[in-house]
PAFIVEX-802690 format. One line per 4 residues: number of its first residue (from 1); their letters; for each residue x, y negated, z of N, C-alpha, C, O. Coordinates in steps of 0.05 Angstrom, whole numbers, plus 5000, padded with zeros to 4 digits. Layout:
NUM) A) X/Y/Z/X/Y/Z/X/Y/Z/X/Y/Z | ...
END
This chain:
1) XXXX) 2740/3676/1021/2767/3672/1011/2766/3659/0984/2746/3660/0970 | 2790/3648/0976/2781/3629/0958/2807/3647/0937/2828/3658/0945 | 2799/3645/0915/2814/3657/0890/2835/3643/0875/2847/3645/0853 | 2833/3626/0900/2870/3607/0882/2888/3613/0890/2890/3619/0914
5) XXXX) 2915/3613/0866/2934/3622/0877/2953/3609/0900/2952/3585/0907 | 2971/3628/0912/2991/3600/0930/3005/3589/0919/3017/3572/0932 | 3011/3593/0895/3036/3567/0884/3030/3548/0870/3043/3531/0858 | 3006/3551/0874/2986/3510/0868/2987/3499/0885/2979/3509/0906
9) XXXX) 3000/3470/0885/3006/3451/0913/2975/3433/0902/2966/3430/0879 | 2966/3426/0923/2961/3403/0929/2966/3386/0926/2990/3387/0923 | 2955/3354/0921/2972/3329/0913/2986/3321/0937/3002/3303/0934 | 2982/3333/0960/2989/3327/0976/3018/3332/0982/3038/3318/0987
13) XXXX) 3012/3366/0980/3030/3385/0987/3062/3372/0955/3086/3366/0958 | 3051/3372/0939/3066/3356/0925/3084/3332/0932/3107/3331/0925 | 3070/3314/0946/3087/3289/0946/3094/3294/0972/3101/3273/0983 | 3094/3319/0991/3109/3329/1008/3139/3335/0992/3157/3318/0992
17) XXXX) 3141/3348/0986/3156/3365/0967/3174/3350/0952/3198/3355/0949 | 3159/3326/0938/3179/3314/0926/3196/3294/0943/3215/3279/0936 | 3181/3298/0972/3192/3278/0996/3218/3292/0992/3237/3284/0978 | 3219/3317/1007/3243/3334/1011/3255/3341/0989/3277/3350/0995
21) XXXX) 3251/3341/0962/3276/3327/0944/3288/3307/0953/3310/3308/0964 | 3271/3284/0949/3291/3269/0953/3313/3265/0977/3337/3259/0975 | 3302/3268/0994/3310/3279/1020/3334/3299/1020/3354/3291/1032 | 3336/3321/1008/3353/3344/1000/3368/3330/0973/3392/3336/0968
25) XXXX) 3355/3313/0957/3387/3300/0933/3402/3275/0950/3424/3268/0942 | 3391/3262/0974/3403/3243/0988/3425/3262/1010/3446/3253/1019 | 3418/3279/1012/3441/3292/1031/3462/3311/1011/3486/3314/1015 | 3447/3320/0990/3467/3330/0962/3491/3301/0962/3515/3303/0965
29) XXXX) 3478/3278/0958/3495/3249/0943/3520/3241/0979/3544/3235/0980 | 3506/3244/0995/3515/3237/1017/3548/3264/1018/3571/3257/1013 | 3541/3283/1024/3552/3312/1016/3585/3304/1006/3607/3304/1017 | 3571/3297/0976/3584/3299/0957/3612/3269/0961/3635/3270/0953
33) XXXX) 3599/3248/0974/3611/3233/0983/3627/3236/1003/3644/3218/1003 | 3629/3246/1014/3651/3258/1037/3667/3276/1023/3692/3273/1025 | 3660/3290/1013/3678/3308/0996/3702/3291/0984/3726/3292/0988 | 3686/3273/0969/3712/3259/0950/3728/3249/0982/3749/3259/0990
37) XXXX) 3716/3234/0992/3724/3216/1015/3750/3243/1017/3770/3243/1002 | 3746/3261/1034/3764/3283/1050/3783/3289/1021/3807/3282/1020 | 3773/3301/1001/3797/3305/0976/3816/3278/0976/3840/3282/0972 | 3810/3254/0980/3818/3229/0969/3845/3231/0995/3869/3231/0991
41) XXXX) 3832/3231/1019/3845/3243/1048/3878/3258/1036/3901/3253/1030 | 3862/3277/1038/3875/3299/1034/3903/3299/1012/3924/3310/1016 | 3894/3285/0989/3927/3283/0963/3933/3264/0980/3958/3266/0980 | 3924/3234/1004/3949/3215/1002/3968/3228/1019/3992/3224/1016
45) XXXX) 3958/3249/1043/3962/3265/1062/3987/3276/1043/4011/3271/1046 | 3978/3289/1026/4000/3310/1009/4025/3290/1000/4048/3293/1008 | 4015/3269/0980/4036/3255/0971/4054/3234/1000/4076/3224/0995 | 4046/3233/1021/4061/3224/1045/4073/3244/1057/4092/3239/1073
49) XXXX) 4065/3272/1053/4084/3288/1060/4111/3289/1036/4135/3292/1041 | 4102/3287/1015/4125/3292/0994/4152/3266/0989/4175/3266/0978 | 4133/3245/1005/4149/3221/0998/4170/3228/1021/4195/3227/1018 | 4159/3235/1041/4182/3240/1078/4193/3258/1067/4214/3262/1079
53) XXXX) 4189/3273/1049/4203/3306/1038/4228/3293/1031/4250/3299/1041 | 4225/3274/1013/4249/3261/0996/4260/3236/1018/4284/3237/1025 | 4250/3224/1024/4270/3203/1038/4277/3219/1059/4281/3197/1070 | 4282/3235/1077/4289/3257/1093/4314/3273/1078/4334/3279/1090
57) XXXX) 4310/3279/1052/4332/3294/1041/4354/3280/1031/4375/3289/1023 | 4346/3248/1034/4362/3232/1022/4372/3225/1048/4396/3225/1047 | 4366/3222/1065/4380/3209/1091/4400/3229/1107/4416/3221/1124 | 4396/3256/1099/4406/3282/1102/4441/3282/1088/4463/3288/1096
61) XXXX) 4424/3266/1054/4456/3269/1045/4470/3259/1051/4492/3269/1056 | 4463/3230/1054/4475/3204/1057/4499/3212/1090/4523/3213/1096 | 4476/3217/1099/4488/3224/1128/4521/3247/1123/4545/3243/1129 | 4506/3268/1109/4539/3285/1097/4555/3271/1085/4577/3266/1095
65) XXXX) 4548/3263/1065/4571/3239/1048/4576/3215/1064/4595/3202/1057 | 4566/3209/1081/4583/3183/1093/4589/3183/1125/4593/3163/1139 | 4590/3209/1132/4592/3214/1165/4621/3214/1166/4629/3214/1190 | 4638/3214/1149/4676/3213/1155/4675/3188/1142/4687/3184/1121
69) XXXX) 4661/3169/1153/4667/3134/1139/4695/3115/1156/4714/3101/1149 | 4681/3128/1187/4695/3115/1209/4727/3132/1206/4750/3123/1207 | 4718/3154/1204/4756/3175/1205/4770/3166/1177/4794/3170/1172 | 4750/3152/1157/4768/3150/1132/4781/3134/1128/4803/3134/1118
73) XXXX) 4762/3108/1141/4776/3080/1146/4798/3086/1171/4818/3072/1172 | 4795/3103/1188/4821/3092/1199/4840/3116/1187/4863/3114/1194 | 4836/3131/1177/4859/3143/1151/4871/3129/1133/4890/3138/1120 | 4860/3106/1130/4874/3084/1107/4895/3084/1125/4914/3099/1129
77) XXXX) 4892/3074/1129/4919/3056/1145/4945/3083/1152/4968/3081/1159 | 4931/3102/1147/4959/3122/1151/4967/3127/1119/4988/3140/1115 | 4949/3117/1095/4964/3118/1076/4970/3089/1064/4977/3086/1041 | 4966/3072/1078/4972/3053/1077/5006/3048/1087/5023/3034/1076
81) XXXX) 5008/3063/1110/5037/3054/1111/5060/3080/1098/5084/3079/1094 | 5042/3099/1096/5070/3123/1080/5068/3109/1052/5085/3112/1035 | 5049/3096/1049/5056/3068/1012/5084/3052/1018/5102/3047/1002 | 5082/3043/1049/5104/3016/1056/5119/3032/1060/5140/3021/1060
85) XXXX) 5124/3058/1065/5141/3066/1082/5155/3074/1058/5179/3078/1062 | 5148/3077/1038/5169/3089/1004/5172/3062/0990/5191/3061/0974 | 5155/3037/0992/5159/3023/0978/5196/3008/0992/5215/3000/0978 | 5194/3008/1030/5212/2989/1028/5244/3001/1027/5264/2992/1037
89) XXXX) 5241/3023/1015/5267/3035/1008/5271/3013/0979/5254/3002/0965 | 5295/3011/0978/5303/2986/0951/5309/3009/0929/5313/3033/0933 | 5310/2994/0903/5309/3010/0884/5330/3026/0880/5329/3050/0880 | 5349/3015/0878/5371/3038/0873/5383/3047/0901/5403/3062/0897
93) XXXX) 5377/3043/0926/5380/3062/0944/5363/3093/0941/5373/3115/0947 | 5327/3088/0928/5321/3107/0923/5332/3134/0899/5333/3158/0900 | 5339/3114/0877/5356/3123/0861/5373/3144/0864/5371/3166/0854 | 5400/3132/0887/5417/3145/0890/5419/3157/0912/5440/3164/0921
97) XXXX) 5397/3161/0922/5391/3182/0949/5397/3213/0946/5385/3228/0931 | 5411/3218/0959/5414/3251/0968/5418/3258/0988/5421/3241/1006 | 5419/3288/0994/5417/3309/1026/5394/3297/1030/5378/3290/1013 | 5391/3293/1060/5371/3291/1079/5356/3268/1072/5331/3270/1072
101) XXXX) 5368/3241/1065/5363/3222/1062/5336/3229/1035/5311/3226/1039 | 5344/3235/1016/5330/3249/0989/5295/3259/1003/5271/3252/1001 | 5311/3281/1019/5288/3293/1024/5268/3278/1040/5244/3280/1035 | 5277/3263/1061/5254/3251/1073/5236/3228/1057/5220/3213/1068
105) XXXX) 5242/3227/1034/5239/3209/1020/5213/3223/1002/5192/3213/0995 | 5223/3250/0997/5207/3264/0981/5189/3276/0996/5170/3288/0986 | 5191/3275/1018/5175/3285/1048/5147/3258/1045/5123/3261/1039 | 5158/3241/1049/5141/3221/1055/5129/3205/1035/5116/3186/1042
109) XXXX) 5131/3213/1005/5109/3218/0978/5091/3244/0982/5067/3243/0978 | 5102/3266/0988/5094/3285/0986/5063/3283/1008/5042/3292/0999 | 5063/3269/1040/5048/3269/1053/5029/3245/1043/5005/3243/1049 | 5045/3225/1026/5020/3204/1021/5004/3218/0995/4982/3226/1002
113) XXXX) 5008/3222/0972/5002/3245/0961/4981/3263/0965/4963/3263/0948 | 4980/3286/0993/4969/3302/1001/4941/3287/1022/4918/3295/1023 | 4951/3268/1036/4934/3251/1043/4911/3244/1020/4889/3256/1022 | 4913/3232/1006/4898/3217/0982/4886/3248/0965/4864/3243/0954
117) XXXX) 4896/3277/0961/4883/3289/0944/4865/3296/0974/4842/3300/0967 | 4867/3297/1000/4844/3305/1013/4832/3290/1019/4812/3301/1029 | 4830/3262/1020/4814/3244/1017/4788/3238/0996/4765/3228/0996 | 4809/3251/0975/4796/3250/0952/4770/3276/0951/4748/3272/0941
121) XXXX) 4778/3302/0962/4761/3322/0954/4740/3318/0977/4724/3336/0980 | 4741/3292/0997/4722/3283/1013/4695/3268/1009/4676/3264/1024 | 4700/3261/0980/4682/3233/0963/4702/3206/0971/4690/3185/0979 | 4725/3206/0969/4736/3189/0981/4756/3181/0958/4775/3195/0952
125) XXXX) 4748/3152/0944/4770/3149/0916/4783/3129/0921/4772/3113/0937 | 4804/3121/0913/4826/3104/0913/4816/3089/0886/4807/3100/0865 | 4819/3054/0893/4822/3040/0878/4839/3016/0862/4842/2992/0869 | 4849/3028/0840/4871/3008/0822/4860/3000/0806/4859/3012/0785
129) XXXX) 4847/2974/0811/4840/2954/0794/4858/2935/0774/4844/2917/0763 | 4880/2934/0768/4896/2928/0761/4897/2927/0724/4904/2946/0710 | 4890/2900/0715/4879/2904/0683/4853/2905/0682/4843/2902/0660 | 4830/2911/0714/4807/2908/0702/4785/2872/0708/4792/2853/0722
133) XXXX) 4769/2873/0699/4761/2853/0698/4748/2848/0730/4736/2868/0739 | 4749/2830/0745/4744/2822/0778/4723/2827/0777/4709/2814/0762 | 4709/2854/0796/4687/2845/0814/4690/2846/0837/4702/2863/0850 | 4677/2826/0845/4671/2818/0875/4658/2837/0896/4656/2834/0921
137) XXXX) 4645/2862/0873/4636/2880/0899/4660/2907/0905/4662/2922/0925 | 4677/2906/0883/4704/2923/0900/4727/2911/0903/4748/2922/0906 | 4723/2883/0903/4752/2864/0907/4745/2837/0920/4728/2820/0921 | 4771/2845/0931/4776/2818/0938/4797/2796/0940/4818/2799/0953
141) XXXX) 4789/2769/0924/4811/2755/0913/4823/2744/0941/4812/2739/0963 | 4851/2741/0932/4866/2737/0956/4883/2711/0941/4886/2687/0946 | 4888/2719/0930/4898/2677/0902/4891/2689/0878/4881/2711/0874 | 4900/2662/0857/4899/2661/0835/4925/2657/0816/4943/2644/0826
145) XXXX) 4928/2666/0794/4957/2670/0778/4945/2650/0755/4921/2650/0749 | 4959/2637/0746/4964/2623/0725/4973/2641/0703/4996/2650/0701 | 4953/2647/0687/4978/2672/0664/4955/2659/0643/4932/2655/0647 | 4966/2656/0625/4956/2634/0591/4959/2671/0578/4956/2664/0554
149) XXXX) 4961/2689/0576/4968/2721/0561/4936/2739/0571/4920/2753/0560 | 4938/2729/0595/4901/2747/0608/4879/2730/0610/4881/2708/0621 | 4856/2741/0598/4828/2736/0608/4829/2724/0638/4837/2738/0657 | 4820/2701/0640/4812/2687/0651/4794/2713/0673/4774/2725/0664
153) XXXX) 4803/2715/0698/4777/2736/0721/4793/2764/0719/4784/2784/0730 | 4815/2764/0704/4823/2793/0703/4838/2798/0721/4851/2779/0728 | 4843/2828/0739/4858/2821/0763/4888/2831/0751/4891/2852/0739 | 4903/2819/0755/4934/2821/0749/4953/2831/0768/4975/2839/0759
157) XXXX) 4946/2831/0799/4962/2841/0809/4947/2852/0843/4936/2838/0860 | 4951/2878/0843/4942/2891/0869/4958/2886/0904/4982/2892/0909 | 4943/2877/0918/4965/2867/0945/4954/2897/0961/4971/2909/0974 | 4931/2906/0960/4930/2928/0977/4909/2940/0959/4897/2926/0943
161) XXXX) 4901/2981/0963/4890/2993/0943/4866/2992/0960/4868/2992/0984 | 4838/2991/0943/4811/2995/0956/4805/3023/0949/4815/3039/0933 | 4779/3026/0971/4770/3054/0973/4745/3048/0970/4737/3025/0971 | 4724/3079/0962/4695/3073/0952/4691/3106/0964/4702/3124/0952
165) XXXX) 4679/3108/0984/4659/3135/0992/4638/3139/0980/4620/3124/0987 | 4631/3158/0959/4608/3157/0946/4598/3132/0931/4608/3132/0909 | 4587/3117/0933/4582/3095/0918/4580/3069/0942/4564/3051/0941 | 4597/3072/0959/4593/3051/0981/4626/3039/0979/4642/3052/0965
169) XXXX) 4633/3020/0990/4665/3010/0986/4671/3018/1018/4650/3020/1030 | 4682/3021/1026/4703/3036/1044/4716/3003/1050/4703/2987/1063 | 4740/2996/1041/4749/2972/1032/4760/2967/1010/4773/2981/0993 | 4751/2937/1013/4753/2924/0982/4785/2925/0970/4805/2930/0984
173) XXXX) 4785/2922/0958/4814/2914/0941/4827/2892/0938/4821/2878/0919 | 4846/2882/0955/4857/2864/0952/4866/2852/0932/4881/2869/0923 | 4868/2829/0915/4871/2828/0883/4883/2802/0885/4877/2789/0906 | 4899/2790/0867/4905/2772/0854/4889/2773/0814/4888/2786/0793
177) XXXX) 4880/2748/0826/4867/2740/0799/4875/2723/0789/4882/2702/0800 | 4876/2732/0748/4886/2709/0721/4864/2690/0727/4840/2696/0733 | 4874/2665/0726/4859/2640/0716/4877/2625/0689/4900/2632/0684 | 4867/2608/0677/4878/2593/0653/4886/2611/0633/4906/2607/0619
181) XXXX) 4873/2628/0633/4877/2644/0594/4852/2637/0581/4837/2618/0586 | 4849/2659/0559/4831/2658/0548/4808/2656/0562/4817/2648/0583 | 4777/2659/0565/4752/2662/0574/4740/2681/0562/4735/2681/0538 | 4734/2702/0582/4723/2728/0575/4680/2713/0562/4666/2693/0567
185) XXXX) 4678/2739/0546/4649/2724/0529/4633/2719/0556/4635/2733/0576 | 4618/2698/0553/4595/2693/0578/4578/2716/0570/4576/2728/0591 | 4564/2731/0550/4546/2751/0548/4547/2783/0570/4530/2800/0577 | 4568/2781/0575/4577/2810/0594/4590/2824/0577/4593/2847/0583
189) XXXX) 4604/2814/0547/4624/2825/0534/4615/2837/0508/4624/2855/0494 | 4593/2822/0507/4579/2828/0476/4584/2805/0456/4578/2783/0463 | 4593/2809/0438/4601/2777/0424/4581/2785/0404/4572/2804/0390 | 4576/2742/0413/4543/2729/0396/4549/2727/0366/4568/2716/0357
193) XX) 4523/2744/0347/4526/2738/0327/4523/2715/0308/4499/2715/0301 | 4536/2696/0296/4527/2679/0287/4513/2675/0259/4504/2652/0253
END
């Protein structure tokens, strides 16, 4: 028997050994590479769930706020005509209205009125553009007025009222627009310092 200990390698037994290092840090490096790989996996996994989280909750609302689009638009038109229906009373017939006559009169504000505040507590707003400056995404020009007193683009006179569901137009606003006045600033209403 020989008097050496066992935990003296051999040169052999050595460059065995350091085989299976390397061997055992190539499957450590290999390992470790999948890992990231599967973590890397795994957050886009998370952040594609979170993104469907939100466009899902958004299509949810959208869907609540704009599912009475079709019943609202054809609700215009029922306050569309209790509007004609008070306007084509003449002025001093409404004036001097009494009894029955009075009341159906006050009947038929009263329902256009009640129409428009439940419209309204629907996301559903009425638009009087009238004095404001024309845009084209809640109006629409129907002629033009000659008035030398208004900004040039300002709408001056309303032919029918527009509606806006949440931030979408319902329908546009019928408008008559100032031409030949003044010219509102080209800047978007910031005046250039000189």
């Amino acid at each position: 028997m020989t008097d050496k200990p066992a935990h003296d390698a051999t040169p052999a037994d050595a460059a065995g050994s350091e085989k299976t290092e390397a061997e055992i840090l190539a499957v450590i490096e290999a390992l470790n590479a999948e890992n990231a790989s599967l973590k890397d996996k795994a957050l886009r996994t998370l952040a594609d769930m979170e993104n469907l989280r939100r466009r899902t909750e958004k299509e949810v609302a959208d869907a609540r706020a704009y599912a009475v689009t079709g019943f609202a638009r054809d609700m215009l038109t029922v306050a569309d005509n209790a509007r004609r229906g008070i306007e084509s009373i003449p002025a001093d017939a409404m004036s001097s209205a009494e009894g029955p006559f009075k009341a159906l009169i006050e009947g038929v504000e009263l329902i256009e009125r009640d129409l428009l505040k439940t419209l309204e507590r629907h996301g559903i707003k009425k638009l009087e553009p009238k004095g404001e400056k024309f845009d084209p995404n809640l109006h629409q020009a129907m002629f033009e007025v000659e008035d030398a007193t208004v900004t040039a683009g300002t709408v001056t006179q309303v032919v029918q009222a527009g509606f806006v569901i949440g931030e979408r137009v319902l329908r546009p606003a019928l408008v008559g627009v100032a031409k030949g006045g003044p010219k509102g600033p080209a800047n978007g209403g910031v005046d250039a310092v000189a």
